[in-house]
C-alpha positions as CSV (number, residue, x, y, z in Angstrom):
1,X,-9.9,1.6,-24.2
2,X,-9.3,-2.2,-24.8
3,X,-12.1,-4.4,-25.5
4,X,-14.7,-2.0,-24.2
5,X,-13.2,-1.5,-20.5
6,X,-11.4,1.9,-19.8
7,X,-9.9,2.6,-16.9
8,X,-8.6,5.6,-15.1
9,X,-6.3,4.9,-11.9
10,X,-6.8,7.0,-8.7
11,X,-3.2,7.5,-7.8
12,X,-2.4,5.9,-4.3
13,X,-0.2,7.1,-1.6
14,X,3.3,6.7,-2.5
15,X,5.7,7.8,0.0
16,X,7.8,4.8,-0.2
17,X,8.1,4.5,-3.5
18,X,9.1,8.5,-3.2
19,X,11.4,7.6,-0.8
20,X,12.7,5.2,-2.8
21,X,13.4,8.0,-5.8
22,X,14.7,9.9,-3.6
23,X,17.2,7.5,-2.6
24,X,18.5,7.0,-6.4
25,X,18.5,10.5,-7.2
26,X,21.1,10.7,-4.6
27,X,23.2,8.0,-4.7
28,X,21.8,6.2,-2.0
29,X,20.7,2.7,-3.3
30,X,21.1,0.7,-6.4
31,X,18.5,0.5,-9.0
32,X,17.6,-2.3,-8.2
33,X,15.9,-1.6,-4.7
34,X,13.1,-0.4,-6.6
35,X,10.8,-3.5,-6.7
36,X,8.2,-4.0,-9.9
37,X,4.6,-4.9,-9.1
38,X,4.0,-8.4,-8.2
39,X,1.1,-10.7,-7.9
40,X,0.3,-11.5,-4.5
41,X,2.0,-14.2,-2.4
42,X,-0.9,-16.6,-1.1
43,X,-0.2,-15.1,2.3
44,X,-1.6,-11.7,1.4
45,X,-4.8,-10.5,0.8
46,X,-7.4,-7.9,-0.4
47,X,-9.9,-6.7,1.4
48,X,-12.9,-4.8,-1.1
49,X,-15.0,-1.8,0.6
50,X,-18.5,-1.6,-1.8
51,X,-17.6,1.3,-3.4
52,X,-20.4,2.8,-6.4
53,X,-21.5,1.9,-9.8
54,X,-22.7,4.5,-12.5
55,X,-25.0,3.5,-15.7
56,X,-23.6,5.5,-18.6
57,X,-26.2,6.0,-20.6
58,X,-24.8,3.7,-23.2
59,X,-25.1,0.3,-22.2
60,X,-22.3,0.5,-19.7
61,X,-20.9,1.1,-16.1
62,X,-18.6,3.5,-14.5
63,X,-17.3,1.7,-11.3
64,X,-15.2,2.6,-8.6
65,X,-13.0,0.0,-7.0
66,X,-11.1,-0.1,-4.0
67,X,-9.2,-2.2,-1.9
68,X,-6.3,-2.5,0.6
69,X,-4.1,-4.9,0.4
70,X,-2.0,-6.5,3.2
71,X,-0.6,-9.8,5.1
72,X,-2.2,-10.7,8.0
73,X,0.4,-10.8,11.6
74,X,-0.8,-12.3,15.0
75,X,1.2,-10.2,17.3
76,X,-1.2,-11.1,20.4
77,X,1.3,-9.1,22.4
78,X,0.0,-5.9,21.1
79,X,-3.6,-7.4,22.3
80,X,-2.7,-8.0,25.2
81,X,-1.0,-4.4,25.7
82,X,-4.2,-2.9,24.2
83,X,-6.5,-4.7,26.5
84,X,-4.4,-3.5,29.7
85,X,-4.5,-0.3,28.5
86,X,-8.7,-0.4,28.4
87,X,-8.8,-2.0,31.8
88,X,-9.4,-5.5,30.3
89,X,-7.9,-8.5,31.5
90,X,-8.0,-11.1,28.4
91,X,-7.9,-14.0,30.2
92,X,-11.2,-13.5,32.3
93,X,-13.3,-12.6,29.4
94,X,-16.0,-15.0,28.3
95,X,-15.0,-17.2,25.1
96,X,-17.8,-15.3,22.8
97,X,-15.7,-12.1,24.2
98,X,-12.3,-12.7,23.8
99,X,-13.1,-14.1,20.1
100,X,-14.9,-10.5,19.6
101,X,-11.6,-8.6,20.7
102,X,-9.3,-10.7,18.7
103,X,-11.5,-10.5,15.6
104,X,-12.0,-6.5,16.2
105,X,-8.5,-5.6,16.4
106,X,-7.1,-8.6,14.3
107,X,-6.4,-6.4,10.6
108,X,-4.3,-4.0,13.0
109,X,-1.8,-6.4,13.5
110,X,-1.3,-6.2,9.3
111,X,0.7,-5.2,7.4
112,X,0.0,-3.1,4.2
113,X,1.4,-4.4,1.1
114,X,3.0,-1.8,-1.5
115,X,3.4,-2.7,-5.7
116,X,0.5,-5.5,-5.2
117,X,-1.2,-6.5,-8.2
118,X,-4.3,-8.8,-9.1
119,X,-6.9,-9.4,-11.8
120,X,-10.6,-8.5,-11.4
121,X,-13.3,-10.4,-12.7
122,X,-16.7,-9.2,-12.8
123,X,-20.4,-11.2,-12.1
124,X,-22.3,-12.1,-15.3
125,X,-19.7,-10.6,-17.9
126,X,-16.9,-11.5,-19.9
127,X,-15.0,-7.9,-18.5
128,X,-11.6,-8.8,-17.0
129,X,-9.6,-6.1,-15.6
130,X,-6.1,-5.5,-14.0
131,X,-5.5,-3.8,-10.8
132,X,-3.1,-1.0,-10.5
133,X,-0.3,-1.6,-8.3
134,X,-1.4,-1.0,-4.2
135,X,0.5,2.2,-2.9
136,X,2.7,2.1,0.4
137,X,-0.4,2.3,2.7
138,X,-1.6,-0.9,0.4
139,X,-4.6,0.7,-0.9
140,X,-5.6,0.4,-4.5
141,X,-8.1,2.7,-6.2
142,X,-9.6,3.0,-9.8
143,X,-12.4,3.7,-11.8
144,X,-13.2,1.8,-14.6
145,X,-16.2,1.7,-17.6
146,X,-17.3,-1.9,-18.6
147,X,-20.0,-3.4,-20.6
148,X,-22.9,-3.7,-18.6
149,X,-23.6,-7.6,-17.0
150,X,-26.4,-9.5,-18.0
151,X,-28.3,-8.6,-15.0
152,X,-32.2,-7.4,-13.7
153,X,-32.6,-3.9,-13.8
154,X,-33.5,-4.0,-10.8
155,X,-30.4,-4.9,-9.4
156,X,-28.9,-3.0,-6.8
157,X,-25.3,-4.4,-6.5
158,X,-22.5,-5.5,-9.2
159,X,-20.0,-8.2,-7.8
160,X,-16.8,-8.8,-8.8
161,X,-14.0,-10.9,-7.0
162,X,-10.2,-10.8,-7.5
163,X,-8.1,-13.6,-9.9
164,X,-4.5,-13.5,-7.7
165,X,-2.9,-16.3,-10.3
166,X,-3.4,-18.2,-13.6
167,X,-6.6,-20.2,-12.6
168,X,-6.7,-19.4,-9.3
169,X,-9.9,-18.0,-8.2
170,X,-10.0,-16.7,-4.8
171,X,-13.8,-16.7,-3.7
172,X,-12.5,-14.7,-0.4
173,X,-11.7,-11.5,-2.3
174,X,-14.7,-11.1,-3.2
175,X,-16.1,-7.0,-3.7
176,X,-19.3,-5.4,-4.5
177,X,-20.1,-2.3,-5.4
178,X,-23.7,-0.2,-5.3
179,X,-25.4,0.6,-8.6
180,X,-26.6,4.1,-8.4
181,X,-29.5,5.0,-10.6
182,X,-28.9,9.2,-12.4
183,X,-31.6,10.2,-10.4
184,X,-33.3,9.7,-7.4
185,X,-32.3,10.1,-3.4
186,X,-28.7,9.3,-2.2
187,X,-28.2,8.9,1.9
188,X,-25.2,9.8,3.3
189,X,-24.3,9.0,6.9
190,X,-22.3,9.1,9.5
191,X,-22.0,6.1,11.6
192,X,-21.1,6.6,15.2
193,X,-23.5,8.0,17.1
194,X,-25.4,8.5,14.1
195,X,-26.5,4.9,13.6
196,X,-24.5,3.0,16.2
197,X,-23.5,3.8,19.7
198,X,-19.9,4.5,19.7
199,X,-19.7,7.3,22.6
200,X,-17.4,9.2,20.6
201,X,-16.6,12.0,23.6
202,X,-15.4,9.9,25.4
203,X,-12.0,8.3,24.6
204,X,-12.2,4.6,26.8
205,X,-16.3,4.5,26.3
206,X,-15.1,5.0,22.6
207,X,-13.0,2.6,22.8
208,X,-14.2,-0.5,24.9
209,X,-17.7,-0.2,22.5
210,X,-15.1,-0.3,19.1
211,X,-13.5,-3.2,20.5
212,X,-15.0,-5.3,23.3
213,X,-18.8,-5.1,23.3
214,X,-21.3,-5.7,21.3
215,X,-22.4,-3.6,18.6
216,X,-25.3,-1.6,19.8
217,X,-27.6,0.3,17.3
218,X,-29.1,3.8,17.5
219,X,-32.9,3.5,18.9
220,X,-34.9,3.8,15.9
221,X,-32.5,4.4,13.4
222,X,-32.7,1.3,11.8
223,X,-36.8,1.8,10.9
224,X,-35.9,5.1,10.3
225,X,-33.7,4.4,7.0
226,X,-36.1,1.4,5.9
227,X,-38.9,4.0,5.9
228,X,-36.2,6.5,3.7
229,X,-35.4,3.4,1.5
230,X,-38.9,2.9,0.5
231,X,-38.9,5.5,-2.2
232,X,-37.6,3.9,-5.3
233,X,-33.9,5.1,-6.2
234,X,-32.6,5.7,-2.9
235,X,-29.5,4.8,-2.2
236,X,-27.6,4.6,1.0
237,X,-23.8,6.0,1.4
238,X,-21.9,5.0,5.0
239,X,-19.1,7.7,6.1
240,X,-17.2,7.4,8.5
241,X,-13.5,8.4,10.0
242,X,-13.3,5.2,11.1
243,X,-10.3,3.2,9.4
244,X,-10.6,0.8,7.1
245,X,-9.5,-2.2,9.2
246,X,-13.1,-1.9,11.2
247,X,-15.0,-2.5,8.0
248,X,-15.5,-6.5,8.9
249,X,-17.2,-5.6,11.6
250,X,-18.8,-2.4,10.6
251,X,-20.9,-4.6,7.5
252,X,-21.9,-6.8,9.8
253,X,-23.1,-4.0,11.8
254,X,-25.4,-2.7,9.4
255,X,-26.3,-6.0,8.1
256,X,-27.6,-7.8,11.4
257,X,-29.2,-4.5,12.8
258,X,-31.2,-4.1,9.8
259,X,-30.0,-1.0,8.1
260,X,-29.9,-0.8,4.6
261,X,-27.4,-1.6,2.6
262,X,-24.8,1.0,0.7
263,X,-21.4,2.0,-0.4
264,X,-19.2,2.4,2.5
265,X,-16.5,4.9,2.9
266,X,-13.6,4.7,5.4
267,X,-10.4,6.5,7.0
268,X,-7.6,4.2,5.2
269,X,-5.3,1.9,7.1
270,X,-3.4,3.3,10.2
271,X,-1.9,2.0,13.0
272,X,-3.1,2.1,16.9
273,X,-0.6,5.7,17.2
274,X,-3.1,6.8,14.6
275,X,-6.5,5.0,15.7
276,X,-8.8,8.0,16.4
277,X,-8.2,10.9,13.8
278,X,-7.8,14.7,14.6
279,X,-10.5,16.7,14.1
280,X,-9.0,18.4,10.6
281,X,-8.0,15.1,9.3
282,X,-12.0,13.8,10.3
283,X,-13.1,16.6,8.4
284,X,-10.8,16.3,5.4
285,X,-11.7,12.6,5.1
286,X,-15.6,13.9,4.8
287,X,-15.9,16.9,2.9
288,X,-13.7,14.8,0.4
289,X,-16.2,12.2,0.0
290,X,-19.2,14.0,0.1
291,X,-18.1,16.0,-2.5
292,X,-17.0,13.4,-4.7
293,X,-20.3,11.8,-4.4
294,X,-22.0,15.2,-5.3
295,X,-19.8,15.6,-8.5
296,X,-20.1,11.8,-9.2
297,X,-23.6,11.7,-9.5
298,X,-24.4,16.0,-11.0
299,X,-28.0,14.9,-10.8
300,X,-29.2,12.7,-7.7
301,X,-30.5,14.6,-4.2
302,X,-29.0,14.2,-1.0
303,X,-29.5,14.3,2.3
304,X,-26.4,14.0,4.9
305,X,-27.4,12.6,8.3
306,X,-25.0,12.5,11.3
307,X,-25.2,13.8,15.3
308,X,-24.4,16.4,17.5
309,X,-21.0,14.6,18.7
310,X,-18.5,15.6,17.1
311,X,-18.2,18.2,13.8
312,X,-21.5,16.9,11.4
313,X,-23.5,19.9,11.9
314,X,-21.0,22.4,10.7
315,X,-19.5,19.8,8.1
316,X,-22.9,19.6,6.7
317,X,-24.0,23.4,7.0
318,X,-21.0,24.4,4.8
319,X,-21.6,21.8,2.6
320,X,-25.3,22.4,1.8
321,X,-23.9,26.7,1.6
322,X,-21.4,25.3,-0.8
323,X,-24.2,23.4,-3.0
324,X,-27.3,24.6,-1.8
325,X,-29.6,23.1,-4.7
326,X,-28.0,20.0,-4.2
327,X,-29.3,19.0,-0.9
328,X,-32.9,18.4,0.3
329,X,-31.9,18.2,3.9
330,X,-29.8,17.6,6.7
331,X,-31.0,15.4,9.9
332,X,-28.5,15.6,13.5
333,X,-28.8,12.8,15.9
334,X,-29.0,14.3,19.4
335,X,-25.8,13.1,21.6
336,X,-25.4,16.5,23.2
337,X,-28.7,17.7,24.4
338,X,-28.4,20.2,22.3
339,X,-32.0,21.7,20.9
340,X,-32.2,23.4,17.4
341,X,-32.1,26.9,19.3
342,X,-28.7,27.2,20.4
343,X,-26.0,29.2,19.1
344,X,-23.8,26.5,17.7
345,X,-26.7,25.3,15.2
346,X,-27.7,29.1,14.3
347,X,-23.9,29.0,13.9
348,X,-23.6,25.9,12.0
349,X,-26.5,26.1,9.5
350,X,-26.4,29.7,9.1
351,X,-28.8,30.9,5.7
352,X,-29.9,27.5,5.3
353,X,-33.7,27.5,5.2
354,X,-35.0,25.8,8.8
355,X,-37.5,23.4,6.7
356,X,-34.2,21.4,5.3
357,X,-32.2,20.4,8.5
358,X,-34.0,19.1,12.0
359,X,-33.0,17.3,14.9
360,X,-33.5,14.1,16.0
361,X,-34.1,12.5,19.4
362,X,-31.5,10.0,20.7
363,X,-33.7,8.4,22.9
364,X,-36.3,7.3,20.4
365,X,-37.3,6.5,17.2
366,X,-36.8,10.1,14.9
367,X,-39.8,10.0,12.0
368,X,-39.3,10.8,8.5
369,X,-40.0,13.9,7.6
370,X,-42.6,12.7,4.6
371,X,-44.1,10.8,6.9
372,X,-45.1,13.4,9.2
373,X,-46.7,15.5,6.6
């Protein structure tokens, strides 16, 4: 503790600096190869994903914060590869398209920055904090408790931005992260094919709608969570095993096709070799944040919403065995045309009451449960 701010670190990735170890412990390079945290260079950056905010009880907040940290390359090469590869041909696509495929697949040309290091200052209080040092795949993680800002109580969001040098404030690092009441409703879903159109199954469809077309929402989907949000204390939670570098585009997603807003949780970094995770390492990524969700908030509901593509129904149905007075209910998006009579859902939400999990159309507009009481 140190002026009323504690904070606990989340300990990054650190197979570099393990390598590095390695190499000492060995003989194998001079102390000095390993480098000491450093501010960053004003060609590097931080990028925030809204992570959650927790009242305490006494006055204060428990936030999580996290970022990745890297320096921005134009290898347009590696566009132009990419773009053969899905049939495109760069140099025939409309202006507004082209500037869509260069923004989309821009933060993979990056490069994550490791033993990065920068100040955090937070909206409305005097709380300033330092940053532990980015790990090898440049993402820095940590929980911290602060006063509580001078704020509404009504607000939803605490925003904070990044102080990279004495007196240099850099409005682009800006981060934000959802205030979460004790109790109430918490959201949390997937987002392709769950609230956007992605085409998951198939790899190119996958693909071309990631990268070169517009964004298209799920019919519905959209009114669907307003109606949700309209209970006070609900809170939204967006998880997905898409990597970090899509979040740009992925909060402008939910923002301009009228979703609610929420905390947002992402695959890290990774390269295009890596670009579309196995099915274990999909899994891992969600079961890991639900469940940190569940134990970060001991007295909130849930409900987990995602669709029939790929492995929601049986993440879900294990999760709601594992805590079963923990969530009100599960809702699948129908990508399959699968109805809740097959084997795989018997299966998949096996001594799960029917009542708490249903399926909803992908052709239209699902309605909220409540509302069809």
């Amino acid at each position: 503790m140190n002026g009323g701010i504690r904070v606990r670190v989340s300990p990054p990735l650190r197979r570099r600096s393990f390598l590095a170890g390695a190499a000492l412990l060995f003989g194998l390079a001079p102390t000095g190869a390993l480098r000491a945290a450093e501010r960053l260079e004003p060609d590097e950056e931080a990028l925030f994903m809204p992570g959650t905010a927790r009242p305490t009880g006494d006055g204060r907040l428990e936030i999580d914060i996290h970022a990745w940290v890297y320096e921005p390359d134009r290898r347009w090469g590696l566009n132009t590869a990419f773009a053969r590869y899905l049939g495109l041909r760069l140099n025939k696509l409309s202006p507004a398209a082209r500037l869509r495929f260069n923004q989309r697949t821009a933060l993979f040309h990056a490069e994550s920055e490791e033993g990065k290091v920068f100040d955090i200052d937070f909206d409305g209080s005097p709380a300033r904090v330092s940053s532990p040092p980015s790990g090898a795949n440049g993402r820095m993680d940590m929980r911290i408790v602060i006063d509580a800002p001078h704020a509404s109580p009504s607000d939803e969001w605490l925003k904070f931005h990044a102080v990279t040098g004495p007196g240099e404030l850099l409005h682009r690092f800006r981060g934000q992260a959802l205030i979460v009441p004790a109790e109430g409703l918490s959201i949390i879903s997937d987002i392709d094919d769950t609230i956007k159109r992605t085409q998951v199954r198939d790899r190119r469809e996958m693909l071309l709608n990631t990268f070169a077309r517009r964004f298209e929402a799920a019919p519905g989907m959209a009114a669907y969570y307003r109606t949700l949000s309209q209970t006070p204390g609900t809170r939204f939670h967006y998880l997905s095993a898409s990597p970090i570098q899509l979040y740009p585009a992925l909060a402008d997603f939910v923002r301009d096709a009228g979703f609610p807003t929420g905390s947002m949780h992402l695959r890290e970094s990774t390269s295009w070799r890596t670009l579309i995770p196995g099915d274990q390492d999909s899994r891992t990524h969600k079961l890991g944040i639900i469940e940190r969700l569940l134990a970060d908030f001991p007295r909130r509901r849930f409900m987990l919403v995602g669709d029939s593509g790929e492995s929601d129904p049986e993440i879900y149905g294990h999760v709601a065995r594992t805590y079963p007075n923990r969530i009100d209910s599960i809702a699948i998006r129908d990508v399959t045309g699968e109805d809740g009579g097959t084997a795989r859902y018997a299966a998949a939400f096996n001594g799960i009451d029917p009542a708490r999990w249903q399926i909803l159309p992908a052709d239209r507009a699902p309605v909220p449960a409540q509302a069809a009481r």
